[in-house]
C-alpha positions as CSV (number, residue, x, y, z in Angstrom):
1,X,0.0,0.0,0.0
2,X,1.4,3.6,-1.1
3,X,0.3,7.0,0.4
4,X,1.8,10.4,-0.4
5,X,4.3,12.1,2.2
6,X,4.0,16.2,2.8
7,X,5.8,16.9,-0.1
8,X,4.5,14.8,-2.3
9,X,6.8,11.0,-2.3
10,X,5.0,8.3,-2.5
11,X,5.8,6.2,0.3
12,X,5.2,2.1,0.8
13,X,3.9,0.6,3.5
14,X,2.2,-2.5,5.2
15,X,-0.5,-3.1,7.6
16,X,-1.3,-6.3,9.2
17,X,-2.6,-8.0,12.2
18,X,-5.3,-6.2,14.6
19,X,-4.9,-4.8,18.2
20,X,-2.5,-1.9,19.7
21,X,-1.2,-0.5,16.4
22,X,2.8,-0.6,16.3
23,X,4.6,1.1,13.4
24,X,7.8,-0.9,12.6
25,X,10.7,1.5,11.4
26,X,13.6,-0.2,10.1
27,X,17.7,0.9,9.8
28,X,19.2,2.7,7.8
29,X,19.6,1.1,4.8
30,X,16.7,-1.1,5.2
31,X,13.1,-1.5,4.7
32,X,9.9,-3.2,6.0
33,X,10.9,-6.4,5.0
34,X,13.4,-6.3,8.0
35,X,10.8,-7.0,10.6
36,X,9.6,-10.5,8.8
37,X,11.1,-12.6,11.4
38,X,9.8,-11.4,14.2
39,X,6.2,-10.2,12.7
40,X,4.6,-14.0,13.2
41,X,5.9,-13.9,17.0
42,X,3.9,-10.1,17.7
43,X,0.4,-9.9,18.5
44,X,-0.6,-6.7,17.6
45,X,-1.2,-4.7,14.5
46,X,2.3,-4.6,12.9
47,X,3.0,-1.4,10.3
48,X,6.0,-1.1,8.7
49,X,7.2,2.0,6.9
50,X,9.5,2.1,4.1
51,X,11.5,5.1,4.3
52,X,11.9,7.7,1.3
53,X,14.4,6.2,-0.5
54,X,14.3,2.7,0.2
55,X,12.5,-0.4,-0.1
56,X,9.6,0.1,-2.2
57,X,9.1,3.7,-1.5
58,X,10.0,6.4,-4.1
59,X,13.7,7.9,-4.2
60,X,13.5,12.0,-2.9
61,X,16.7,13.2,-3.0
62,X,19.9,13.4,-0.2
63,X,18.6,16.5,1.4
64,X,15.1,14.7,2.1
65,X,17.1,11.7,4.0
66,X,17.0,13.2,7.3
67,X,15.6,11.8,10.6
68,X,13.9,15.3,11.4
69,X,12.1,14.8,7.8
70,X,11.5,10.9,8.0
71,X,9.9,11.7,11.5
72,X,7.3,13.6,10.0
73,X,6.4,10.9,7.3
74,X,5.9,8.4,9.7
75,X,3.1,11.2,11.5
76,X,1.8,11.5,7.8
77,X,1.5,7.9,7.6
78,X,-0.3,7.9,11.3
79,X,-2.6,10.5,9.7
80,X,-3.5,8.7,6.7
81,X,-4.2,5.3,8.6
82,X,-6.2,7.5,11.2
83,X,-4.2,6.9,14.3
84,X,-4.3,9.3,17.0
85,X,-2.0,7.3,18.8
86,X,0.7,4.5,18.0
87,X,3.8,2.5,19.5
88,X,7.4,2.7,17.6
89,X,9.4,-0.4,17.6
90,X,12.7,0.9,15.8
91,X,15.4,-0.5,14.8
92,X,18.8,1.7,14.6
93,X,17.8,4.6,13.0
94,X,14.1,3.4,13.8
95,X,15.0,4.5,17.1
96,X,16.0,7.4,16.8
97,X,13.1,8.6,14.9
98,X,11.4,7.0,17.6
99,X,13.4,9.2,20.3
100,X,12.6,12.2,18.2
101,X,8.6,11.8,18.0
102,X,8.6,11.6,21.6
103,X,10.4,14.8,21.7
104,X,8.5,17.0,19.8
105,X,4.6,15.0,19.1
106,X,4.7,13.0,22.4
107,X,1.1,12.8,22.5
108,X,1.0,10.5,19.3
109,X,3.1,7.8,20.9
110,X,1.8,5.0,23.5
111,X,4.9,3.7,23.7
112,X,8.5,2.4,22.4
113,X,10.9,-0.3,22.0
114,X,14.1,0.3,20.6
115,X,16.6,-2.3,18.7
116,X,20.3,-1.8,19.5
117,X,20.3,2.3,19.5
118,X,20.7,4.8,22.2
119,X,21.3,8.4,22.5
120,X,24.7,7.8,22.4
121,X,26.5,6.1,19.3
122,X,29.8,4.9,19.0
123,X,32.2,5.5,16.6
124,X,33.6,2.1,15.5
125,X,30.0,1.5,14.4
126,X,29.1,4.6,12.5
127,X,32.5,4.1,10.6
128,X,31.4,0.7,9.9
129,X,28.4,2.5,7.8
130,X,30.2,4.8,6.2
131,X,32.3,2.5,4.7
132,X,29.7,0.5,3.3
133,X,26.7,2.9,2.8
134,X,26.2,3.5,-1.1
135,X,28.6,1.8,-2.4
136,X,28.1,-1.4,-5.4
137,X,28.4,-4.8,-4.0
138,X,30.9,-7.1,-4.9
139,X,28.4,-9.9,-5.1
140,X,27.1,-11.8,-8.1
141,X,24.2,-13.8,-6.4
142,X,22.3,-14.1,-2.9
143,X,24.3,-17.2,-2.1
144,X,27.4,-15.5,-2.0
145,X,26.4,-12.8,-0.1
146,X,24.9,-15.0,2.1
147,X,28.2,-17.2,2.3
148,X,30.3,-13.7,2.8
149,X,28.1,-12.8,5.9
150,X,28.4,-15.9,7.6
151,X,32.3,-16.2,7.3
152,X,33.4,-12.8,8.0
153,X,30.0,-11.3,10.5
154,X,32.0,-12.3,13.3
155,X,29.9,-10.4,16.0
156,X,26.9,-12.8,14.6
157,X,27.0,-16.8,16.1
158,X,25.3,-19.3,15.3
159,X,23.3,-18.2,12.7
160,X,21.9,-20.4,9.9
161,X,22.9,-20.0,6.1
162,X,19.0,-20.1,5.9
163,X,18.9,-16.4,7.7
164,X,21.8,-15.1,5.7
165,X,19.9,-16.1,2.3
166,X,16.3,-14.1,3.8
167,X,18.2,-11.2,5.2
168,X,20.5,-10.4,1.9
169,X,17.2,-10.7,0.1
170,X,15.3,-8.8,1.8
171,X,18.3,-6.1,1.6
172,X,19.4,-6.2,-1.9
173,X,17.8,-7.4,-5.6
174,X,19.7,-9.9,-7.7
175,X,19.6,-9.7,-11.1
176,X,21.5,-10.9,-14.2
177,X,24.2,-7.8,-13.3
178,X,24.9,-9.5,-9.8
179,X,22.7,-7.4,-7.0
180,X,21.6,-4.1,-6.5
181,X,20.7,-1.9,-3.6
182,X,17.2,-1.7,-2.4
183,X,17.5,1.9,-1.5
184,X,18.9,5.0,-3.2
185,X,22.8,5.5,-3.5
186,X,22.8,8.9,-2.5
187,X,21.7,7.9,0.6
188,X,25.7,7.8,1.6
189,X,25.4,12.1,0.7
190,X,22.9,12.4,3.1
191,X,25.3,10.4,5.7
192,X,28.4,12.1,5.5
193,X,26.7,15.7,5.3
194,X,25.3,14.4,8.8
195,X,28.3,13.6,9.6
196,X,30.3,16.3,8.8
197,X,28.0,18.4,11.3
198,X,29.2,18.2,15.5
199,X,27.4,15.7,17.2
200,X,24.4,16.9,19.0
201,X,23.6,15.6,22.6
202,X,21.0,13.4,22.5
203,X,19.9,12.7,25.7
204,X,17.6,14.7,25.9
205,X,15.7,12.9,23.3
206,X,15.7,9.7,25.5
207,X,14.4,11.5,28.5
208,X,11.5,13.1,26.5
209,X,10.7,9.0,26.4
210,X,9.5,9.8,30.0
211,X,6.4,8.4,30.9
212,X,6.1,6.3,28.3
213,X,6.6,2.6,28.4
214,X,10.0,1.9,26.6
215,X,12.2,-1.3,26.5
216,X,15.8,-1.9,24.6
217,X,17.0,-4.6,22.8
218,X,20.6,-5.2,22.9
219,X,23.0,-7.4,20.8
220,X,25.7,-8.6,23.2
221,X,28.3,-7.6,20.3
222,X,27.3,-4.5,19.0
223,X,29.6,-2.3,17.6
224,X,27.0,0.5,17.6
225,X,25.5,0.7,20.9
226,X,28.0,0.2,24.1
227,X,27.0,-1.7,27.0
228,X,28.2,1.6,28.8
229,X,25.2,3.2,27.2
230,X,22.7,1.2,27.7
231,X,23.8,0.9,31.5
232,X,23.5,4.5,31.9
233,X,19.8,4.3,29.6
234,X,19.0,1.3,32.7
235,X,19.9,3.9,34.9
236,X,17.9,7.0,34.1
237,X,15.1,4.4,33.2
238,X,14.8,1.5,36.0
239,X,11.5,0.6,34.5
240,X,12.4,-0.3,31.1
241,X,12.3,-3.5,29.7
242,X,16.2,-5.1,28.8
243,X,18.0,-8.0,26.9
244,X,21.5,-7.8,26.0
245,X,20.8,-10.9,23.1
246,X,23.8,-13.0,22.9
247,X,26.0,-14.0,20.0
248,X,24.3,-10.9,18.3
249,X,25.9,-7.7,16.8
250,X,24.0,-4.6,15.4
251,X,21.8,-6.0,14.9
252,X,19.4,-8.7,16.1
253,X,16.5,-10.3,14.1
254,X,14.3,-9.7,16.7
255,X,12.9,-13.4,16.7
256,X,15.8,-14.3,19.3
257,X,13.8,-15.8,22.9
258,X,15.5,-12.9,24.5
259,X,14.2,-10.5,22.2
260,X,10.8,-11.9,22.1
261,X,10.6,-11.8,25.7
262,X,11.1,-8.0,25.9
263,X,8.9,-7.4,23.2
264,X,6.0,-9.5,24.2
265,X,6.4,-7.9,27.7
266,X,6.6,-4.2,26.4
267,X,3.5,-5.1,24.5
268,X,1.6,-6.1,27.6
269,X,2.3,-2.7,29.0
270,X,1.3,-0.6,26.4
């Protein structure tokens, strides 16, 4: 299903299940698609966004690829399903957008559950993504993407090549030239400009979460979010809902038993 943004994109999404609506924003580079493992395992009314730019939503332009802008489509999208009110579960940048809403249209949001993100992110991760972010892949085919993954993903254990071959599917398309992004290159201008810019405090953003039930999701080995930070996030939030997931890295599926139990438990409170 497609629905126009405020400035006109044309933005994908999907809407399934019934019960307390939860809008599913994926990372950076992803798209709905990324929540399929965990979607059986919810009970609720599961919404996933494709961003501007990825997935099956229309390219915009880098200067459009901002969390401040994608913030507001997810609001349009709220508006166009009818929602007064809605949980965020996001993922990475997910989050973030998630941390955002509840700073400035708090009294949309019931809720939120954040996937291995913080206010805080460290650097060994974020240069992870700029070295990737926009750039061709060296692959010819799913299966050797898939085989890449599981050789050199070291911060990922025992995953099977059945999970690699659904998750670089659901990121990339494969055609007779080898495989293709499934969001817009120039993506990786909207990145570095960010990047270029000092790093604002975000704090502040999680304590706007006040009030609101919240839980985090943690891989064990993420290179993104430090266990320091999400011991001070415990901190200034006793009452949210944790799991450090093991043999994970940035980040999990989500269908892990740790995972599930946070989310099912989060979903009981909203």
């Amino acid at each position: 299903m497609n629905f126009n943004a405020p400035d006109g994109t044309r933005l994908h999404y999907t809407d399934e299940g019934i019960g307390t609506p939860v809008i599913a924003l994926a990372g950076l580079t992803r798209n709905g698609t990324d929540f399929n493992h965990v979607a059986p395992h919810l009970n609720c009314r599961l919404i996933r966004l494709d961003y501007r730019g990825r997935g099956q939503s229309d390219w915009a332009g880098p200067a459009t690829y901002t969390i401040p802008v994608e913030a507001q489509d997810t609001l349009a999208l709220m508006d166009h399903l009818g929602l007064d009110k809605a949980a965020i579960l996001g993922t990475s940048r997910g989050g973030l957008i998630a941390m955002v809403l509840a700073a400035t249209a708090k009294d949309r949001l019931t809720g939120v559950a954040l996937n291995d993100i913080g206010p805080e992110i460290a650097d060994t991760g974020l240069e992870v993504i700029k070295n990737y972010i926009g750039k061709p892949l060296p692959f010819k085919t799913y299966a050797e993407a898939a085989d890449f993954r599981a050789r050199n993903w070291v911060h990922f254990k025992n995953v099977p090549m059945s999970r690699w071959l659904e998750e670089v599917a659901q990121q990339y398309a494969e055609d007779d030239a080898g495989l293709a992004l499934r969001y817009d290159p120039k993506l990786r201008d909207a990145v570095l400009e960010a990047g270029a810019q000092p790093t604002p405090d975000l704090w502040p953003l999680f304590d706007a979460l006040a009030g609101l039930p919240i839980a985090l999701i943690r891989g064990a080995n993420s290179d993104l979010l430090t266990s320091a930070t999400a011991s001070e996030m415990q901190r200034r939030r006793p009452d949210m809902i944790f799991a450090d997931v093991p043999d994970r890295g940035h980040v999990p599926f989500l269908d892990e038993p740790d995972a599930l139990r946070v989310l099912q438990n989060w979903l009981k409170r909203l």
